[in-house]
One Martini backbone bead per residue (centre of mass of N, CA, C, O) as a GRO file, in nm:
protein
  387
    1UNK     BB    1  -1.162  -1.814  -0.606
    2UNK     BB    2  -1.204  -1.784  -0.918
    3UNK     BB    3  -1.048  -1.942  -1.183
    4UNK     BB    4  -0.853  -1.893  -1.440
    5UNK     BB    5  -0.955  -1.850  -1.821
    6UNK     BB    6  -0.855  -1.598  -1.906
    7UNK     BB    7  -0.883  -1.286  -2.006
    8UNK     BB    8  -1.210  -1.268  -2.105
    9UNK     BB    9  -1.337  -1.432  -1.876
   10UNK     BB   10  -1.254  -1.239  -1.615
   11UNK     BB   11  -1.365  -0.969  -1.726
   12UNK     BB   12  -1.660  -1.069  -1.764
   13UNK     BB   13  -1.711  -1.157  -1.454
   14UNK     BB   14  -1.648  -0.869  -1.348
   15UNK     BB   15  -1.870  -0.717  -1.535
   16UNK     BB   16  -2.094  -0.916  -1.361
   17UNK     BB   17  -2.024  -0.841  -1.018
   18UNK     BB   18  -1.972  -0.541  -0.953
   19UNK     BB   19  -2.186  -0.322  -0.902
   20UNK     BB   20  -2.265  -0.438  -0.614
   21UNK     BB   21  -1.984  -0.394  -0.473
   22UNK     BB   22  -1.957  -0.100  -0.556
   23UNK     BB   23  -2.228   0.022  -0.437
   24UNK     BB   24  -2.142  -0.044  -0.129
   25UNK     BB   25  -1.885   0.099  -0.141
   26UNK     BB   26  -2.029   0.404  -0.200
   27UNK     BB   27  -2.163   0.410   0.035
   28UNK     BB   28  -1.889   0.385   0.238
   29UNK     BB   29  -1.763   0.676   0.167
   30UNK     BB   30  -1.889   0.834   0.467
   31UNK     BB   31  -1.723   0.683   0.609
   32UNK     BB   32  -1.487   0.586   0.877
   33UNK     BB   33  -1.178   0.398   0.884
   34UNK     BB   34  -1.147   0.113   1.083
   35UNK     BB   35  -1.045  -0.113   1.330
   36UNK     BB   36  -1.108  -0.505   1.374
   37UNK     BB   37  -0.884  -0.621   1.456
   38UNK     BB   38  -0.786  -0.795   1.136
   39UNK     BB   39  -0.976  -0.588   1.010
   40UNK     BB   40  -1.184  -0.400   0.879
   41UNK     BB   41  -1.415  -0.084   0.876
   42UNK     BB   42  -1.753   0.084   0.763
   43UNK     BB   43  -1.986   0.188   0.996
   44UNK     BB   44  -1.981  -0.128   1.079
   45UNK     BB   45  -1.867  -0.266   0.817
   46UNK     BB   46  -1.700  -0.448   0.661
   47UNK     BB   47  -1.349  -0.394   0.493
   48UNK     BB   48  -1.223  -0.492   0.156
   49UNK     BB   49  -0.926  -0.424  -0.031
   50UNK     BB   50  -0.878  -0.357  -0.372
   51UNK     BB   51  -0.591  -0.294  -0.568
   52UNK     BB   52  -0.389   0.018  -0.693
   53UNK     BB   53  -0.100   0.174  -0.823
   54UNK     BB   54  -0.114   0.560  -0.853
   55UNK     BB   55   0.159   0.725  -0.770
   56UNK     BB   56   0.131   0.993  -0.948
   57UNK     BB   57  -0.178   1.126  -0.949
   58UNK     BB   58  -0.117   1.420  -0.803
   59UNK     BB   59  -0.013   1.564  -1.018
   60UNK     BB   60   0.112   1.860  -1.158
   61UNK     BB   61   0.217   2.120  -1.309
   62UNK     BB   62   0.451   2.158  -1.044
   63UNK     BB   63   0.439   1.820  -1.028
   64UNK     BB   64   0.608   1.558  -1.165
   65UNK     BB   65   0.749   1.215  -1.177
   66UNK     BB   66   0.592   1.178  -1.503
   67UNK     BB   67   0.534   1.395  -1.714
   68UNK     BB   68   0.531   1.187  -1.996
   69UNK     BB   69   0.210   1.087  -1.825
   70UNK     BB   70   0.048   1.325  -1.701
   71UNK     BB   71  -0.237   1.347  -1.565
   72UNK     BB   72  -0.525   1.505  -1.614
   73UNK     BB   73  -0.835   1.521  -1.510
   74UNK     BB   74  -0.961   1.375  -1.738
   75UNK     BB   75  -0.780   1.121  -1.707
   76UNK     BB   76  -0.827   1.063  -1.442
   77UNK     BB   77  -1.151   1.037  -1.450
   78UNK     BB   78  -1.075   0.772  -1.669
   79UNK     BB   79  -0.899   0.601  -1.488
   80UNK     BB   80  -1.132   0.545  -1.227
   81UNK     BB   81  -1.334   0.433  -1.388
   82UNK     BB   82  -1.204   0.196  -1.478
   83UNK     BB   83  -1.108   0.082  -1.257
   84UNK     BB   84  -1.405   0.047  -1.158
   85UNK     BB   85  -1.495  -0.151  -1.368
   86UNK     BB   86  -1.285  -0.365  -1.264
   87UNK     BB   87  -1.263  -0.352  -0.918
   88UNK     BB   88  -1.152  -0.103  -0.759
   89UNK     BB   89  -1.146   0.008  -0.424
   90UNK     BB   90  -0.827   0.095  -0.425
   91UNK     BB   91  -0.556   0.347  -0.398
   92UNK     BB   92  -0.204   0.414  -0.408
   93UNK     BB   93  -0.043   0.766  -0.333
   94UNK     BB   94   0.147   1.013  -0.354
   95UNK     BB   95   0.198   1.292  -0.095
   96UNK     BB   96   0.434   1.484  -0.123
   97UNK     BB   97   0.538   1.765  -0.118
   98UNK     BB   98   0.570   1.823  -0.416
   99UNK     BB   99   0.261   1.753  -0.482
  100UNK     BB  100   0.183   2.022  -0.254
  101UNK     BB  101   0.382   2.204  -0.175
  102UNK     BB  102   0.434   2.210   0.132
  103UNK     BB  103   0.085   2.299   0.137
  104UNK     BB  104   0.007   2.513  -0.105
  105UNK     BB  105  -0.118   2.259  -0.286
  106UNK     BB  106  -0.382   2.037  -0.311
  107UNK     BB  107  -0.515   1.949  -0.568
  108UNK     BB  108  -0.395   1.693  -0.629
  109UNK     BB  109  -0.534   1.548  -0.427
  110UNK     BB  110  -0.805   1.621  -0.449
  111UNK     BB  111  -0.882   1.486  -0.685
  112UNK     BB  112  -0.789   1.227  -0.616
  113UNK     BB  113  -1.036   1.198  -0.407
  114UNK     BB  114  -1.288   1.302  -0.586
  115UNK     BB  115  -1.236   1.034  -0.791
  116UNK     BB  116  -1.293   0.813  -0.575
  117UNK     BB  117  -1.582   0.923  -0.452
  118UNK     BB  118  -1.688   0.891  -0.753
  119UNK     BB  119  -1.623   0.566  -0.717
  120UNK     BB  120  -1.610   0.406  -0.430
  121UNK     BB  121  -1.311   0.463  -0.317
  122UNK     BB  122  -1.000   0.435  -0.191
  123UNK     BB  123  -0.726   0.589   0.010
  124UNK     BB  124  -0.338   0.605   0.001
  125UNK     BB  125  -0.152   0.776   0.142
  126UNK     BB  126   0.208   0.882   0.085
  127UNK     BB  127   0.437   1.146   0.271
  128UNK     BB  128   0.698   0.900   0.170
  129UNK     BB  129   1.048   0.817   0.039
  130UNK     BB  130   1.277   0.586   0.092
  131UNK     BB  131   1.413   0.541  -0.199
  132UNK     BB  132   1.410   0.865  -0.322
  133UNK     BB  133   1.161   0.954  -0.474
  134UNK     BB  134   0.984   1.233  -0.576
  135UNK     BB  135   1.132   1.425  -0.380
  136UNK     BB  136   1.359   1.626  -0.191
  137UNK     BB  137   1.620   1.468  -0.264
  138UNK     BB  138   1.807   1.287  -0.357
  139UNK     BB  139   1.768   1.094  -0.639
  140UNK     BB  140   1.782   0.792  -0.504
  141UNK     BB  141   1.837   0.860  -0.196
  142UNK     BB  142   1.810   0.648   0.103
  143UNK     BB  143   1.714   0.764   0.395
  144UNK     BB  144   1.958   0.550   0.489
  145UNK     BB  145   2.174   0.755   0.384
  146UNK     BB  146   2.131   1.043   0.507
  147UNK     BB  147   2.335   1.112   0.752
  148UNK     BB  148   2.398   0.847   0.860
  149UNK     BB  149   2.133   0.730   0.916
  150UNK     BB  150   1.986   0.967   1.065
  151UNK     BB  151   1.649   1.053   1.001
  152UNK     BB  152   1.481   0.841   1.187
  153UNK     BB  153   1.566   1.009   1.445
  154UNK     BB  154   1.640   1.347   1.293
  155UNK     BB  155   1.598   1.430   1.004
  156UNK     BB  156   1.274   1.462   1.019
  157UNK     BB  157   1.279   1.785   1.159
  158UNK     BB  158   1.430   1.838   0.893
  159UNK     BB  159   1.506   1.943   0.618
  160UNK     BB  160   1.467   1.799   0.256
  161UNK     BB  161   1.670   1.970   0.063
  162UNK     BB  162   1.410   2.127  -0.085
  163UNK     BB  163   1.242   2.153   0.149
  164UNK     BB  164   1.051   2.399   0.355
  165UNK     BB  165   0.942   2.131   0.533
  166UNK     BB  166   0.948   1.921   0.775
  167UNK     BB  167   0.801   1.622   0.760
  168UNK     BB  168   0.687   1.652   1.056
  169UNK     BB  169   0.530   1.878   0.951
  170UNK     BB  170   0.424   1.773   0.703
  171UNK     BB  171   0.235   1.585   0.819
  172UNK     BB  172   0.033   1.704   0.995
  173UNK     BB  173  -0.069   1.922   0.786
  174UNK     BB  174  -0.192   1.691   0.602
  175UNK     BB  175  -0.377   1.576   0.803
  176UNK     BB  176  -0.495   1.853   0.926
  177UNK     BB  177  -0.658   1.880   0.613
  178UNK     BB  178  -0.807   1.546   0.640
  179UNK     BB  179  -0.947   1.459   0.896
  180UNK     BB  180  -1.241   1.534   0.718
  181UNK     BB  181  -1.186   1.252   0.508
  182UNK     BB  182  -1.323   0.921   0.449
  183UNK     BB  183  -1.175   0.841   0.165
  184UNK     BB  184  -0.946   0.788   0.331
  185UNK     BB  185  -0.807   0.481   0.501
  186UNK     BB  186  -0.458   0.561   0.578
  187UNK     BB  187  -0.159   0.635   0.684
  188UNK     BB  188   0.123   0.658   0.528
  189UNK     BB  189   0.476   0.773   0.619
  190UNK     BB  190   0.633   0.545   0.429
  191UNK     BB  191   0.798   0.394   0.184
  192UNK     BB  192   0.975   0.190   0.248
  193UNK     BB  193   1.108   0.136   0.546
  194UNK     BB  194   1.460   0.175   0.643
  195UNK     BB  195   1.700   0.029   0.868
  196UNK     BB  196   2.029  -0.005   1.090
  197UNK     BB  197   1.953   0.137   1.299
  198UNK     BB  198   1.990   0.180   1.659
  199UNK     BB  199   1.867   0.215   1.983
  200UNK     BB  200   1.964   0.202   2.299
  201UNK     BB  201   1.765  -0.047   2.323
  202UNK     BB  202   1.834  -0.213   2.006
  203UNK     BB  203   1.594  -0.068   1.838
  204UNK     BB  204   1.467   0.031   1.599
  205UNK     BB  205   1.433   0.371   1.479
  206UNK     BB  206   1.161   0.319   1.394
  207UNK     BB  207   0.979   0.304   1.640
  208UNK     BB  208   1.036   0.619   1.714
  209UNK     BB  209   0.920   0.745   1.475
  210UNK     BB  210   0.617   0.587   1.464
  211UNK     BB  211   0.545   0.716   1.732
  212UNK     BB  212   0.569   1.005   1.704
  213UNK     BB  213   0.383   1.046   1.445
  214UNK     BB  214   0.144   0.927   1.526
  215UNK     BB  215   0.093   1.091   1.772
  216UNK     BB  216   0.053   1.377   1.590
  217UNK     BB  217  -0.150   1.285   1.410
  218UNK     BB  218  -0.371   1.212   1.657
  219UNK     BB  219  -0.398   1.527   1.740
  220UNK     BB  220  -0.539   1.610   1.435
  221UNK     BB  221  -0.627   1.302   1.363
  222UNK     BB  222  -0.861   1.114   1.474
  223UNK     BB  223  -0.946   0.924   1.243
  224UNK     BB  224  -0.757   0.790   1.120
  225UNK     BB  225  -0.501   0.558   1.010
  226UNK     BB  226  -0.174   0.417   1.076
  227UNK     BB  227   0.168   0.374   0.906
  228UNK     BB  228   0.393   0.310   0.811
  229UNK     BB  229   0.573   0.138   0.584
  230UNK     BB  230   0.662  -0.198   0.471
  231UNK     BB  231   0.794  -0.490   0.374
  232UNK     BB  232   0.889  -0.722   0.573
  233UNK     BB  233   1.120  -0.892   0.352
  234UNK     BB  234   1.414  -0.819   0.483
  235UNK     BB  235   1.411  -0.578   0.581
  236UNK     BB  236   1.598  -0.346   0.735
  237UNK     BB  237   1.449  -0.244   1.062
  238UNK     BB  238   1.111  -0.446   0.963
  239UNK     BB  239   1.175  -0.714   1.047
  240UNK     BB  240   1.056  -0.971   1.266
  241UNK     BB  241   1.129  -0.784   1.579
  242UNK     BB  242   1.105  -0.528   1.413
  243UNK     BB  243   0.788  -0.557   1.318
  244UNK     BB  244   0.652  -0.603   1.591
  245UNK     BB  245   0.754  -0.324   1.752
  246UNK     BB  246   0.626  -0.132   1.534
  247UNK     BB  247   0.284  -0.262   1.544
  248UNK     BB  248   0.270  -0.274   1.870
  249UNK     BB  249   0.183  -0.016   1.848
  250UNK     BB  250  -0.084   0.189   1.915
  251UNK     BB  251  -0.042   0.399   1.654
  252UNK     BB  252  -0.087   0.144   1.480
  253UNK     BB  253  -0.352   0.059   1.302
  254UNK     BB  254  -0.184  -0.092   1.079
  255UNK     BB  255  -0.048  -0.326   0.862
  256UNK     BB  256   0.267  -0.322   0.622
  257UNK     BB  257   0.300  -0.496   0.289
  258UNK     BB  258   0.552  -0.615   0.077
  259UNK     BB  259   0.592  -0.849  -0.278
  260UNK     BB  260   0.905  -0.883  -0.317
  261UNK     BB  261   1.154  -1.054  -0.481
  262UNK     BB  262   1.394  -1.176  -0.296
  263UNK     BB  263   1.673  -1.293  -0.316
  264UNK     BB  264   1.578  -1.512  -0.538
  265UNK     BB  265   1.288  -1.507  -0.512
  266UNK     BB  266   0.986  -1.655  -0.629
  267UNK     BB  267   0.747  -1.479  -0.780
  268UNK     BB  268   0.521  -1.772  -0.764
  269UNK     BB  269   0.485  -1.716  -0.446
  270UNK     BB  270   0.204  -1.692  -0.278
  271UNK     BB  271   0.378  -1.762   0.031
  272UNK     BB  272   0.644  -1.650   0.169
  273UNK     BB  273   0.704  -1.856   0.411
  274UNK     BB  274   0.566  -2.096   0.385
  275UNK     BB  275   0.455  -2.440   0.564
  276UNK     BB  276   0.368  -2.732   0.543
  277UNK     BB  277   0.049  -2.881   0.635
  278UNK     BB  278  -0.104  -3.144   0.543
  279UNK     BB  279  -0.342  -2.984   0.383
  280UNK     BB  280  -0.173  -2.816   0.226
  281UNK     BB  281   0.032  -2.589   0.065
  282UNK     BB  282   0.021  -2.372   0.327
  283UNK     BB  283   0.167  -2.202   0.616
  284UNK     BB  284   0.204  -2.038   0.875
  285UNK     BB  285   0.427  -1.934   1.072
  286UNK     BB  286   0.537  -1.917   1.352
  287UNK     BB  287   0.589  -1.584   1.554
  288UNK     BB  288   0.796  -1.763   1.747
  289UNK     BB  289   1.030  -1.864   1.538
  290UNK     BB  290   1.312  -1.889   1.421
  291UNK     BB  291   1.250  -1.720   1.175
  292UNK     BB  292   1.068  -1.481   1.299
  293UNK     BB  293   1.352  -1.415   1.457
  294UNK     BB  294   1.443  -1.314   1.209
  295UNK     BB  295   1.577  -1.019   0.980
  296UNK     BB  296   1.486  -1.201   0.731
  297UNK     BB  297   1.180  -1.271   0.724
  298UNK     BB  298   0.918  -1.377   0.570
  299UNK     BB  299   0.644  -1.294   0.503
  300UNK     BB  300   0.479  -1.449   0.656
  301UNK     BB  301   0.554  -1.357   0.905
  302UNK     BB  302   0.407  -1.130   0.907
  303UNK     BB  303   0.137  -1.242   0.916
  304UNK     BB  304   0.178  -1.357   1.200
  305UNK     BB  305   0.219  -1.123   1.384
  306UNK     BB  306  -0.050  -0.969   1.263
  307UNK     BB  307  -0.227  -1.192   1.443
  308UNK     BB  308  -0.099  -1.178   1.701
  309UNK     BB  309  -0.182  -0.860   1.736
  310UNK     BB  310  -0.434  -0.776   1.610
  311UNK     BB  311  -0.451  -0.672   1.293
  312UNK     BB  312  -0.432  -0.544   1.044
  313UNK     BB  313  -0.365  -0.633   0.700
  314UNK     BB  314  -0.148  -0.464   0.400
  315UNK     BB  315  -0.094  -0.510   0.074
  316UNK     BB  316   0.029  -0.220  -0.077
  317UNK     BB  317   0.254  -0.405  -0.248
  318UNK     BB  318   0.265  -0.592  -0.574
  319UNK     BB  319   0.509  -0.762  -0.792
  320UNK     BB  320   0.543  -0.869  -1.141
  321UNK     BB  321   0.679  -0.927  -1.474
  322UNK     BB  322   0.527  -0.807  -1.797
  323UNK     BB  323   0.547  -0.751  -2.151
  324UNK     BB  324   0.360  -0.941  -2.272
  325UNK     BB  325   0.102  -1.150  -2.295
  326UNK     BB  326   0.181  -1.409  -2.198
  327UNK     BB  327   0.281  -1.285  -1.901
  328UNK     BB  328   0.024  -1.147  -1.839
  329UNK     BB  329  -0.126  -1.419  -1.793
  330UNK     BB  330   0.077  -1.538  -1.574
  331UNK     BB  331   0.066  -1.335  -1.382
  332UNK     BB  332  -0.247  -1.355  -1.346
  333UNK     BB  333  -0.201  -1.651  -1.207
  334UNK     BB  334  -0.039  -1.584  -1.003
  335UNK     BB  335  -0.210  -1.348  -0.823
  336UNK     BB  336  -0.439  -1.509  -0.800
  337UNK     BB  337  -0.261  -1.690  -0.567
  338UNK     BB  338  -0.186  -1.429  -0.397
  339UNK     BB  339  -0.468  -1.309  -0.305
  340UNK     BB  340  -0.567  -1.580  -0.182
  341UNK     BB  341  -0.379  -1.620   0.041
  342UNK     BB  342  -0.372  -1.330   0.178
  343UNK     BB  343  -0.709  -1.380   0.261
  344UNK     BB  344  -0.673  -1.643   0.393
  345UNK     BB  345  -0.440  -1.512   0.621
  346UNK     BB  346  -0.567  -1.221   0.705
  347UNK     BB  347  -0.638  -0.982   0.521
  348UNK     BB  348  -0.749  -0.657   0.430
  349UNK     BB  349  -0.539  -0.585   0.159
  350UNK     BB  350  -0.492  -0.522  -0.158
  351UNK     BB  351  -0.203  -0.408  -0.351
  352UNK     BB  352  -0.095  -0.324  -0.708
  353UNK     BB  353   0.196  -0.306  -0.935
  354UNK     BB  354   0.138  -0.049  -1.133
  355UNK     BB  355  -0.048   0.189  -1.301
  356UNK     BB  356  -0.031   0.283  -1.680
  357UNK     BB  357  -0.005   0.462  -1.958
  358UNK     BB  358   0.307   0.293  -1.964
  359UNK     BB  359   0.627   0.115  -2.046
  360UNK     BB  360   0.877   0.128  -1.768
  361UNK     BB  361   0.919  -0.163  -1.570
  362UNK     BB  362   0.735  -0.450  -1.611
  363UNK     BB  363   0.520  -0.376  -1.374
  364UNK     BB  364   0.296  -0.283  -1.581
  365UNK     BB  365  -0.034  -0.170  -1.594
  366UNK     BB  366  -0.171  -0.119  -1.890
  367UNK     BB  367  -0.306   0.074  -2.081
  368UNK     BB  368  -0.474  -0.079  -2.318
  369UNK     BB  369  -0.360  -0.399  -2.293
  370UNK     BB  370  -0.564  -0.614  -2.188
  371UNK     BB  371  -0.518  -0.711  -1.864
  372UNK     BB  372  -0.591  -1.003  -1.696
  373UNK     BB  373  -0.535  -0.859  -1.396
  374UNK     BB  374  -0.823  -0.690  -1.373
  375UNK     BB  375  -0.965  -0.940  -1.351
  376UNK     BB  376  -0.888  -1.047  -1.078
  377UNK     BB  377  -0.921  -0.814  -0.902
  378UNK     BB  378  -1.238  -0.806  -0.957
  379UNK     BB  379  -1.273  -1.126  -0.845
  380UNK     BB  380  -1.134  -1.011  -0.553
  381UNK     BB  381  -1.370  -0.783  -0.486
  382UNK     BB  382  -1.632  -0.975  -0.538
  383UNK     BB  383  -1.543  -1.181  -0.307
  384UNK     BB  384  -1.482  -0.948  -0.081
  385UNK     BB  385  -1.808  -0.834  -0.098
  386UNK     BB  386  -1.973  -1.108   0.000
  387UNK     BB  387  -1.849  -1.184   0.299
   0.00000   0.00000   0.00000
């Protein structure tokens, strides 16, 4: 990738290079997205996405997680517009009941769809949310909170407290209303899934959650592939070998990591958990290493693992905080560098958390804030679309 030189360097350099691979990319999303090996494919042809989380995208009238920013229509549609214009190919959004009642309402949902396909984007619903946000549970309390952290085990099965229908019934729901859209590239199941249950065989509860789940969905959607949806790095119940035998499933189709500083770590590490090994900066560690299998894992061993497995992987979320235009330009450089790591070590799509419309919690990327991180995006779609 291209090293950055400034917010107005990346962003013109987005701007002269985006085209060709948008239109690329607009071509490709009338197939559906699978998987070949470690990497992604639409319609036989390679696909690397790059994008941002807009995770509120689908609200309504009827609800949204952050009224006081709710996109219109027209603002979403300009919204994606500008996103496109940026060099995002992918966005990741919430799809929770909430925003959809149900299932009595797909409007949000559609909207968001819509507006992707008329611009060439990829889009990862998520059908629910581990730490308990923008949900139907108490506000703030994570799935492995909940009737003493049986969710995954069995409480998927029941409605979750203001919810109409079980998690189970409802991701089935939403999978067969959208099994022929091609523009949805796969579900995750759950945002940032974890837990410390384990099953009579000593593995955590994910993995039963994660085989049911996916079979029940590739049952009405046999098109679309599917995602557990984890931190993967040091997360309880899905990090060392239990990400392994969660991903090793396979009903998985692609595998999800996110990148955020834990217990202290650098979020200027381009890849946590990566190795010296004398010609480079860093190198993934053995798949089978006793780092590697420790349930504190750092995000490398993830990476190592989905290579052992030959599966594609993305990096779903990626966080570092920035409220200056200062902190903003050192981000966009920090990113470069995590960008470039993650395609270098075989990712099949990063997506950046994420786009607001407002300053609400330090990591987000402002609307007209002239982010030089949009520019960085932009650069690394423009060269994994020429690959």
């Amino acid at each position: 990738m291209r090293r950055l030189r400034g917010a107005a360097a990346a962003a013109t350099a987005a701007a002269l290079v985006l085209g060709p691979a948008l239109a690329g990319c607009s071509a490709s999303t009338s197939s559906f997205v699978t998987a070949s090996g470690r990497g992604l494919e639409a319609g036989g042809t390679p696909l690397t996405v790059v994008g941002i989380n807009v995770y509120d995208a689908a609200s309504t009238d009827s609800f949204s997680c952050r009224p006081d920013s709710r996109l219109d229509d027209d603002a979403l549609e300009e919204a994606f517009a500008a996103r496109a214009d940026d060099g995002v190919t992918a966005v990741r959004f919430w799809a929770f009941q909430t925003y959809t009642d149900a299932g009595r309402d797909w409007s949000g949902m559609d909207r968001v769809i819509a507006a992707a396909k008329a611009h060439g984007m990829r889009v990862f619903p998520v059908l629910e949310d581990g730490p308990g946000d923008c949900s139907t549970g108490t506000d703030g309390v994570p799935l492995d909170r909940v009737d003493g952290d049986t969710w995954y085990s069995s409480g998927y099965e029941r409605p979750l407290g203001s919810a109409a229908l079980s998690y189970r019934d409802y991701a089935v729901l939403v999978a067969e209303h959208y099994a022929d859209e091609p523009t949805i590239a796969g579900w995750t199941l759950v945002n940032e899934a974890e837990t410390s249950r384990r099953d009579l065989r000593g593995r955590s509860v994910l993995v039963g959650f994660a085989k049911d789940m996916g079979r029940r969905i590739a049952a009405v959607d046999p098109n679309h592939l599917v995602t557990l949806g984890t931190q993967a790095n040091g997360a309880p119940g899905a990090s060392g070998p239990d990400f392994r035998d969660v991903y090793a499933l396979p009903e998985m189709g692609f595998v999800e990591v996110h990148d955020w500083p834990r217990n202290g770590s650098d979020p200027g590490q381009a890849m946590p958990g990566a190795v010296p090994d004398g010609t480079k900066a860093g190198a993934l560690p053995r798949a089978r290493s006793r780092q590697c299998r420790m349930r504190t894992a750092p995000l490398a061993c993830s990476f190592a693992i989905a290579e052992e497995l030959d599966k594609p992987l993305v990096v779903g979320e990626a966080g570092i905080t920035a409220t200056t235009p200062g902190q903003r330009r050192q981000r966009a450089e920090v990113f470069e560098g995590k960008i470039d790591a993650a395609f270098a070590d075989g990712a099949a799509g990063y997506l950046v958390w994420h786009w607001s419309t407002e300053e609400t919690d330090g990591y987000d990327v402002v609307r007209g804030a002239d982010d030089p991180l949009m520019g960085v995006i932009g650069a690394a779609a423009s060269e994994q679309a020429g690959r």
